[in-house]
C-alpha positions as CSV (number, residue, x, y, z in Angstrom):
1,X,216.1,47.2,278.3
2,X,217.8,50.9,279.6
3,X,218.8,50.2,282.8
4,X,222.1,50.4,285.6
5,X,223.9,46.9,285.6
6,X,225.0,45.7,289.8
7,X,226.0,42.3,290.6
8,X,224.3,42.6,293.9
9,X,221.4,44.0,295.0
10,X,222.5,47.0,297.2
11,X,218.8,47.4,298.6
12,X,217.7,47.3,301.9
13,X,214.4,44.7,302.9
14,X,213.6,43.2,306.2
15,X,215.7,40.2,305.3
16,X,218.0,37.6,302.8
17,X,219.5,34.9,303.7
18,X,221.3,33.4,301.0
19,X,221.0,29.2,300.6
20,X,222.5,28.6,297.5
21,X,225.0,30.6,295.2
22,X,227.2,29.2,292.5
23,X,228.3,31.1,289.0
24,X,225.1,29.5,287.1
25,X,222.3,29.3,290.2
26,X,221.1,31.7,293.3
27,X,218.5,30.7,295.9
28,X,217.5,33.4,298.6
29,X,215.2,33.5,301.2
30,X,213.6,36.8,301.0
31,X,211.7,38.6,304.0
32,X,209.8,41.7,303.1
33,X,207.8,43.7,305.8
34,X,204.7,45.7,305.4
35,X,204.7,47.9,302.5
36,X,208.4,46.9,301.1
37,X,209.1,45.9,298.0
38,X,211.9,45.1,296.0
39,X,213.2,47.8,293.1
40,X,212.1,47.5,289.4
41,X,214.9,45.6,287.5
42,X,215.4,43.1,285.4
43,X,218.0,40.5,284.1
44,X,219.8,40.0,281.0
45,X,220.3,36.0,281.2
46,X,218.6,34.6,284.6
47,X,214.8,33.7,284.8
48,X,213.7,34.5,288.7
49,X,211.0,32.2,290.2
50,X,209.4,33.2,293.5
51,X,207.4,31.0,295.8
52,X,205.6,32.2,297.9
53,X,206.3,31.0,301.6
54,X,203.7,32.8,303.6
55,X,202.1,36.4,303.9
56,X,200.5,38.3,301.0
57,X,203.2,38.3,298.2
58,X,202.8,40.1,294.7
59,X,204.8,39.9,292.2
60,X,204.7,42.9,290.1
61,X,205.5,43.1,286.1
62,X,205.8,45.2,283.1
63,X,205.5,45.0,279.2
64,X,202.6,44.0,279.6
65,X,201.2,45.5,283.1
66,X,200.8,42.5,285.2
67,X,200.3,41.8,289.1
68,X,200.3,38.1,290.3
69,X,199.2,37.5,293.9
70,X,201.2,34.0,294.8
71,X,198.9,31.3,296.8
72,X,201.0,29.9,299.8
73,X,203.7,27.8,297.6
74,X,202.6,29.3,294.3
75,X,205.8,30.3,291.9
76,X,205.6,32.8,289.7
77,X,208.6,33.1,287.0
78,X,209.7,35.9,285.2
79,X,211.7,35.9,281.8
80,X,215.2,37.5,281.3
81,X,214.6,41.3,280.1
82,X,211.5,41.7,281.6
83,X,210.8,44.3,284.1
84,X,209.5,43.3,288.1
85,X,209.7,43.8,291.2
86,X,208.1,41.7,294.2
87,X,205.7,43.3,297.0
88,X,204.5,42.8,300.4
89,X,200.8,43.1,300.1
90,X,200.2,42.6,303.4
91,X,199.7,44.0,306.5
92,X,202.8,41.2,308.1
93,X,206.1,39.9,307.1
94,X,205.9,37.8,303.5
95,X,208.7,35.4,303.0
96,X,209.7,34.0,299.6
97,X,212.0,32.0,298.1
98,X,213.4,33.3,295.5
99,X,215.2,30.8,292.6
100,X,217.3,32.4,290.3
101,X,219.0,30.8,287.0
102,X,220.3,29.2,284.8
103,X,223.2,31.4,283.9
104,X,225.6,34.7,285.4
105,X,223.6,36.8,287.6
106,X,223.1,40.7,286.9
107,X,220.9,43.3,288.3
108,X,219.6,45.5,285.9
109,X,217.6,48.3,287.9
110,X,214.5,49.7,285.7
């Protein structure tokens, strides 16, 4: 997949608070607030798994078109290569942790 390789999202959301980050693992608490959502992108080794911790979080794919509305502490995973981004379908703040891994993290924005 074309795309602009970062090691960190440069990106600005309503929060992150980083709770686990070695060479092989991330795990981020992610606060989005109405109407945010993160950029399209992908990733060339990790899978990302989101759970949804409260508010009205989507999780938004392509290849093929998919949306996924999470249920309070639903995951939703998402293959290396494939294109997504994650939305705040709500009208408040949605938190979700965000589990990213096995394997060196990249950014690959769509």
């Amino acid at each position: 997949m074309a795309g602009q390789q970062d090691q960190s999202p440069h990106y600005a959301i309503a929060g992150r608070q980083s709770i686990v980050e070695t060479p092989d693992v991330r795990v981020t608490l992610m606060t989005l607030a109405p109407g945010e959502a993160t950029p399209w992108h992908s990733h060339s080794a990790i899978t990302d798994t989101a759970f949804r911790l409260d508010g009205e979080v989507e999780v938004q794919a392509r290849e093929p078109e998919e949306a996924i509305r999470l249920l309070p502490g639903e995951p939703c995973r998402m293959e290396p290569g494939r294109a997504h981004r994650v939305v705040n379908a709500g009208q408040t703040h949605c938190r979700f942790l965000l589990v990213q891994g096995v394997g060196p993290y990249d950014f690959l924005k769509v």
